[in-house]
NUVOSE-482205 format. One record per residue: residue number from 1; residue in one letter; x, y, z of N, C-alpha, C in turn. Coordinates in Angstrom, 3 decimals. Layout:
// NUVOSE-482205
i_aa_n_u_n_v_n_w_ca_u_ca_v_ca_w_c_u_c_v_c_w
NUM_A_X_Y_Z_X_Y_Z_X_Y_Z $
...
END
This chain:
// NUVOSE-482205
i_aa_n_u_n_v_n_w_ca_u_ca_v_ca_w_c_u_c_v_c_w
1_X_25.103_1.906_-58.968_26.207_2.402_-58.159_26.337_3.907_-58.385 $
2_X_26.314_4.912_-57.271_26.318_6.154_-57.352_27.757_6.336_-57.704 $
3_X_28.079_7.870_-58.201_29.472_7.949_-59.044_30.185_8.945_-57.448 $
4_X_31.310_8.311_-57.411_31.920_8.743_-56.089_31.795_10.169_-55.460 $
5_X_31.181_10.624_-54.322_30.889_11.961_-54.273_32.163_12.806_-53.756 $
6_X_32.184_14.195_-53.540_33.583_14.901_-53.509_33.650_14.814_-52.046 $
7_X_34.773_14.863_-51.657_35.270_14.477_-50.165_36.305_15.344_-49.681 $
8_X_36.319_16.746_-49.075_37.749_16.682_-48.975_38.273_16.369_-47.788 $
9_X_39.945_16.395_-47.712_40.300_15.237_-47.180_40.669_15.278_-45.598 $
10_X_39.822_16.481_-45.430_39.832_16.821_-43.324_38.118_16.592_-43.719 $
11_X_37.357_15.703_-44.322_35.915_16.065_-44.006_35.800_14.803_-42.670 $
12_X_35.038_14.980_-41.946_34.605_14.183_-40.859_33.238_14.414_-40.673 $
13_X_32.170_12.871_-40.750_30.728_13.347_-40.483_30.417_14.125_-39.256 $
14_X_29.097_14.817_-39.658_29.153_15.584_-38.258_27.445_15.728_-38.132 $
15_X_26.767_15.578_-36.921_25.571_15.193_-36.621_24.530_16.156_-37.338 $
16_X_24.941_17.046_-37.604_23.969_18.527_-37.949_23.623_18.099_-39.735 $
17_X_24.164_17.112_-40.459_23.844_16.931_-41.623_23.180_15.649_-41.975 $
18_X_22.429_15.393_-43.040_21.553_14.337_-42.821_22.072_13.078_-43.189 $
19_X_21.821_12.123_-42.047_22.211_10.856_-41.897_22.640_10.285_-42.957 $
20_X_23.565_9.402_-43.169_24.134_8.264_-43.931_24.167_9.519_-45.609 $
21_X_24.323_10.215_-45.699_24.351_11.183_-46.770_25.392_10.759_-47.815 $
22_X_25.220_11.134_-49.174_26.017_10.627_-49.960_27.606_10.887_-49.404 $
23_X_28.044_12.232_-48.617_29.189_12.362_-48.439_29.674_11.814_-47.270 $
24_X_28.664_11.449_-46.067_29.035_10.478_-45.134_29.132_8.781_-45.472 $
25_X_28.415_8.143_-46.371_28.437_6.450_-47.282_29.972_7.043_-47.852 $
26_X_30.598_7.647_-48.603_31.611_7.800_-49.194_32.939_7.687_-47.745 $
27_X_32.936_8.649_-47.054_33.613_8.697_-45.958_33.793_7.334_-45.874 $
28_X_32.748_6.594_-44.951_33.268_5.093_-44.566_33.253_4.564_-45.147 $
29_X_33.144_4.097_-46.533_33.642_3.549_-47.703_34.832_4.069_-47.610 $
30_X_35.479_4.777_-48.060_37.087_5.080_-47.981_37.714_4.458_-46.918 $
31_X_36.980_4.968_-45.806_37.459_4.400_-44.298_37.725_2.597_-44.038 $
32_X_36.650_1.982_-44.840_36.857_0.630_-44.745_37.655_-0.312_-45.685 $
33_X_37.681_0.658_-46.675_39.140_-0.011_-48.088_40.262_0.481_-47.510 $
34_X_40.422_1.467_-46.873_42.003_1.591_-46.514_42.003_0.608_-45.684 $
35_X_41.419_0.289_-44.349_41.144_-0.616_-43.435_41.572_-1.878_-43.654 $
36_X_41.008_-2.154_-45.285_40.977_-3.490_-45.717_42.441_-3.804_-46.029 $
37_X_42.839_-2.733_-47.160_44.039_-2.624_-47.883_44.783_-2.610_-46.603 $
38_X_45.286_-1.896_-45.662_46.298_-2.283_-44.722_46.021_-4.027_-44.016 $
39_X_45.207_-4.576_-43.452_45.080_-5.726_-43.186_45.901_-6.822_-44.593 $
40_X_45.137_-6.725_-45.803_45.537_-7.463_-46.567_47.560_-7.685_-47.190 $
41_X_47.904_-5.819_-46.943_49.399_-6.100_-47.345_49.952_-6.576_-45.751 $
42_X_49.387_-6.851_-44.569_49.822_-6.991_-43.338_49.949_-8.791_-43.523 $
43_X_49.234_-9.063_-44.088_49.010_-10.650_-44.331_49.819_-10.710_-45.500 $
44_X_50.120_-10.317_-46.347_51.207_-10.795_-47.205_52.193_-10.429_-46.721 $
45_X_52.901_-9.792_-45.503_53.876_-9.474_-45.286_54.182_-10.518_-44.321 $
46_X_53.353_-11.177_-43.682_53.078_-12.021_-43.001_53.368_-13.575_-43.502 $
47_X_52.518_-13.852_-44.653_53.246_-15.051_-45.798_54.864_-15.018_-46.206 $
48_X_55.150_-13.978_-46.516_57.074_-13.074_-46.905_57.549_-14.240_-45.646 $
49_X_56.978_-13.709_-44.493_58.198_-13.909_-43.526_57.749_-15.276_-43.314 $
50_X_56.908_-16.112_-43.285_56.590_-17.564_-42.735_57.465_-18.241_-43.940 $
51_X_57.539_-18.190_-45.030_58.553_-18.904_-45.771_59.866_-18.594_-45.800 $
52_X_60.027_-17.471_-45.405_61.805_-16.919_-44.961_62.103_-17.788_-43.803 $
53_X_61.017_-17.788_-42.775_61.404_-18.472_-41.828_61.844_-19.796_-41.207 $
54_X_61.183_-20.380_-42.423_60.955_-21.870_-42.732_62.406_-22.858_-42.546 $
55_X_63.428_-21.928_-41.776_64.950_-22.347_-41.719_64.611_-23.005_-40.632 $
56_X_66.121_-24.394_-40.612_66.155_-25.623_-39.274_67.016_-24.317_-38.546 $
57_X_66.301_-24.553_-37.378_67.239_-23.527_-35.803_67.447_-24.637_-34.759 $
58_X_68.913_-25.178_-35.014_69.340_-26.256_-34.414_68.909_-25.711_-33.022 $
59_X_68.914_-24.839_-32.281_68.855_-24.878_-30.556_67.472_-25.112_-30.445 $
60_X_67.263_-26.031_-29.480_65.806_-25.933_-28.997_64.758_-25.085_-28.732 $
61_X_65.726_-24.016_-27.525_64.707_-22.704_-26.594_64.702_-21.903_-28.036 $
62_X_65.806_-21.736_-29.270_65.245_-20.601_-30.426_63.993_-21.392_-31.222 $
63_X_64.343_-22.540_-31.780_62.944_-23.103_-32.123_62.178_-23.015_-31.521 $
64_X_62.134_-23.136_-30.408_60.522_-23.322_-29.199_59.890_-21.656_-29.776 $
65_X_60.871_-20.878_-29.668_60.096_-19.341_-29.815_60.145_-19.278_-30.614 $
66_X_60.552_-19.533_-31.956_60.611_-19.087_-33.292_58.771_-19.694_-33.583 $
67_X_58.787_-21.313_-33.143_57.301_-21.496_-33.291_56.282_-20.960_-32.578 $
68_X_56.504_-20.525_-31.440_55.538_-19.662_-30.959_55.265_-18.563_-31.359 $
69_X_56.296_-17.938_-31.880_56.167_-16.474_-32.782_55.402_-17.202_-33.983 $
70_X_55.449_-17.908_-34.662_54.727_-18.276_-35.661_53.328_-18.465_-35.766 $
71_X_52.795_-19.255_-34.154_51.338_-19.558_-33.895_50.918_-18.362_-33.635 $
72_X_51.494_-17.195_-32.736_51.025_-16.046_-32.420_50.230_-15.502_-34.005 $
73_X_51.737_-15.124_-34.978_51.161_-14.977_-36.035_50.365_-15.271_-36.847 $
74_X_50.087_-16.500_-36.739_48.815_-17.067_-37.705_47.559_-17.286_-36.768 $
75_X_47.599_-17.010_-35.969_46.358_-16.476_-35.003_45.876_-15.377_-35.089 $
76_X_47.005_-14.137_-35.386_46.469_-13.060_-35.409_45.944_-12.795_-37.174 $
77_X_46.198_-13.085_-37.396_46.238_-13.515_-39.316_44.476_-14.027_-39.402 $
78_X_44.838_-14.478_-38.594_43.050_-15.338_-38.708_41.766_-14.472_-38.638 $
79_X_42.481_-13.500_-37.057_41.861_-12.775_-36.636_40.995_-11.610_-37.694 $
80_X_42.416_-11.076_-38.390_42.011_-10.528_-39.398_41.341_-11.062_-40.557 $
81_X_41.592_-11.807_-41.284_40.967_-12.837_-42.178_39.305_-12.232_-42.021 $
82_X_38.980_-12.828_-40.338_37.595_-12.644_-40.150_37.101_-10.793_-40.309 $
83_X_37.978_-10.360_-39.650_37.639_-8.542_-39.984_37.417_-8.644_-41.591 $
84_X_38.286_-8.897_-42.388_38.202_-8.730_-43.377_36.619_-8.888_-43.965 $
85_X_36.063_-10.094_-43.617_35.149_-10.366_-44.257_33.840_-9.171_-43.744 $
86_X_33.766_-8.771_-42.068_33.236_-8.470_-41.884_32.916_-6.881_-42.167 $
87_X_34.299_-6.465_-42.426_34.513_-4.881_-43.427_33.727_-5.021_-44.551 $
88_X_33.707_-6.459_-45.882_33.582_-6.881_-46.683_31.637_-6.512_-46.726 $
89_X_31.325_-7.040_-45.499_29.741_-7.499_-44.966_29.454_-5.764_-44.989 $
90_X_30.300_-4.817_-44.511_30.143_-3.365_-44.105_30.149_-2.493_-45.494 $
91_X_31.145_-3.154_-46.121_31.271_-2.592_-47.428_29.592_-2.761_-48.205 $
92_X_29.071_-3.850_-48.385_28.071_-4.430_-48.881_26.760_-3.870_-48.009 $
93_X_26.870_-3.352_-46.952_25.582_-2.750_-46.108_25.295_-1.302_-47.214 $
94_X_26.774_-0.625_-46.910_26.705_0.791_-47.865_26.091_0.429_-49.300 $
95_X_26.325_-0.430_-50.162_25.968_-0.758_-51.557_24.507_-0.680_-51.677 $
96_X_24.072_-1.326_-50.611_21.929_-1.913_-50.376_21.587_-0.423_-49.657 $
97_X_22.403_0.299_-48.854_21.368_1.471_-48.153_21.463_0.846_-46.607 $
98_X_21.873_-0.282_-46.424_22.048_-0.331_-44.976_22.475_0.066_-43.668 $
99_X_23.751_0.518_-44.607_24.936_0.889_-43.391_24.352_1.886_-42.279 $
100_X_25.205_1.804_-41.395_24.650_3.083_-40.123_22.914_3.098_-39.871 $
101_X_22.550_2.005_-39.944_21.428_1.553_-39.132_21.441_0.024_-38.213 $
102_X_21.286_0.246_-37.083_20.906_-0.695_-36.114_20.360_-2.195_-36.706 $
103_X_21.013_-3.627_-36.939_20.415_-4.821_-37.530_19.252_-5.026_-36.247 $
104_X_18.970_-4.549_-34.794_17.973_-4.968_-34.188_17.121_-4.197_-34.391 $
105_X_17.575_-2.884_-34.185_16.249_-1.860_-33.915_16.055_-1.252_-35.350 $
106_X_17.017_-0.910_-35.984_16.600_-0.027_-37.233_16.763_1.172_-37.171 $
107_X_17.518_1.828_-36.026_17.465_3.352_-35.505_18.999_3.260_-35.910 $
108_X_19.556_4.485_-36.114_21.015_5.161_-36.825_21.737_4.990_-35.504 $
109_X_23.517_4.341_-36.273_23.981_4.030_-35.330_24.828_5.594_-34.765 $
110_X_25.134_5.728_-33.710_25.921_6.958_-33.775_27.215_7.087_-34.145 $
111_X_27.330_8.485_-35.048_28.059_8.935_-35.592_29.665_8.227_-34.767 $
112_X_30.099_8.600_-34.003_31.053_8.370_-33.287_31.491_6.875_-33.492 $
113_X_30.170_6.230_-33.120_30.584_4.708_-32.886_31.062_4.109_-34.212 $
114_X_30.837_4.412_-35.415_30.599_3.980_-36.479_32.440_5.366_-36.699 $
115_X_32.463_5.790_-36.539_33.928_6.122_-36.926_34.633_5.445_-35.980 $
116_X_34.628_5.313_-35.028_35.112_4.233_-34.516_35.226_3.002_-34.399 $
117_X_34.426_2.048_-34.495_34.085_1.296_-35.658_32.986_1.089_-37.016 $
118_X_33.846_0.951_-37.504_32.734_1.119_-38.867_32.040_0.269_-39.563 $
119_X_32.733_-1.414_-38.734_32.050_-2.164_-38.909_30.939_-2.676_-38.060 $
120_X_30.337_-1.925_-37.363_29.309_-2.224_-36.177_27.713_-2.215_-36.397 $
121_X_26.980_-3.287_-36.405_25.901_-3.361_-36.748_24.712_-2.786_-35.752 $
122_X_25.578_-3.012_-34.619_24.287_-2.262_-33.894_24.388_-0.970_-32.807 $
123_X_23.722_-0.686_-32.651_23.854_0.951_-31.569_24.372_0.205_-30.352 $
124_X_24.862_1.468_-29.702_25.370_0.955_-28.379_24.999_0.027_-26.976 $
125_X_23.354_0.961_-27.294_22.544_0.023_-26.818_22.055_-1.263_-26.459 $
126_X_21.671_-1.630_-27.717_21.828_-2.677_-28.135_22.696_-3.787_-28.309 $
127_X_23.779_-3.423_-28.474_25.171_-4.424_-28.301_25.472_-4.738_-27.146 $
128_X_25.121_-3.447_-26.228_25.435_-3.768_-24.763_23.805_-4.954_-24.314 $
129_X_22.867_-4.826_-24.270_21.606_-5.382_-24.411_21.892_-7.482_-25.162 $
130_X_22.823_-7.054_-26.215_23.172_-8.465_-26.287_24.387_-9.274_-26.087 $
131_X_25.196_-8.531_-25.635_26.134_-9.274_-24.740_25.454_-9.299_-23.650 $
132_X_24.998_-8.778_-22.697_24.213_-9.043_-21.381_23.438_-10.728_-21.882 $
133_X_22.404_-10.397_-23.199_21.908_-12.001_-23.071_22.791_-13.008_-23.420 $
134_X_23.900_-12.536_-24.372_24.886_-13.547_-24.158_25.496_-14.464_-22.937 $
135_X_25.844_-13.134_-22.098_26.653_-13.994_-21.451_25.761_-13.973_-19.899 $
136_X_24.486_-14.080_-20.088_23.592_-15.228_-19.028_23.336_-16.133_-19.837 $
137_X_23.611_-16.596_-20.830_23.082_-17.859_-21.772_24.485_-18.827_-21.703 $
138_X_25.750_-18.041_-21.456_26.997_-18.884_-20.838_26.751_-19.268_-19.856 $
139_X_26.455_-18.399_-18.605_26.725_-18.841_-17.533_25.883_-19.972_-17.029 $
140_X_24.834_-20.190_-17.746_23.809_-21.054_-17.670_24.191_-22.570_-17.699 $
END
């Protein structure tokens, strides 16, 4: 494990320096633990209120929505759950030397896309290239 490199704190990668560089792997490493860390206290804040909530609401139409607010929430809970892991999968690309390369082609993903999301395995290209075979393999 390399020892954390210096960062300061307006740095933003920028194309003119060489790829996945110790100070760009650091960047989205930071980028994906804060990521994580907000999801995770969002879900315990989330547990807080499902047992606060856990009160009888004699009227019907407030129960009806009180449980729908609830399914909403643990849907979206889920949602994250799965980010989580897949930040987790992003975190673990940076550790091996992976990160910010393409899982089809092997070519660097662009800068942009990867600050924008940072968990994205493949170039633009390509993602667009496999949703297209995706979804003729639905419609099928």
């Amino acid at each position: 494990m390399k020892p954390e490199a210096f960062l300061p704190d307006d740095y933003r990668p920028a194309e003119n320096e060489p790829f996945m560089n110790d100070r760009q792997l650091e960047y989205f490493r930071r980028k994906l633990l804060t990521w994580k860390q907000e999801l995770m206290d969002q879900s315990a804040e989330t547990l807080g209120n499902l047992t606060e909530s856990g009160r009888n609401v004699p009227d019907l139409a407030d129960r009806a929505s009180e449980e729908t607010d609830r399914a909403l929430e643990l849907r979206t809970r889920d949602r994250q759950r799965k980010l989580i892991s897949k930040i987790d999968a992003a975190l673990r690309r940076i550790d091996n030397g992976e990160f910010g390369y393409c899982e089809m082609t092997g070519e660097p993903i662009s800068l942009k896309r990867l600050d924008a999301r940072p968990i994205a395995t493949m170039t633009l290209e390509a993602q667009e290239k496999h949703e297209r075979r995706e979804k003729v393999h639905r419609e099928e």
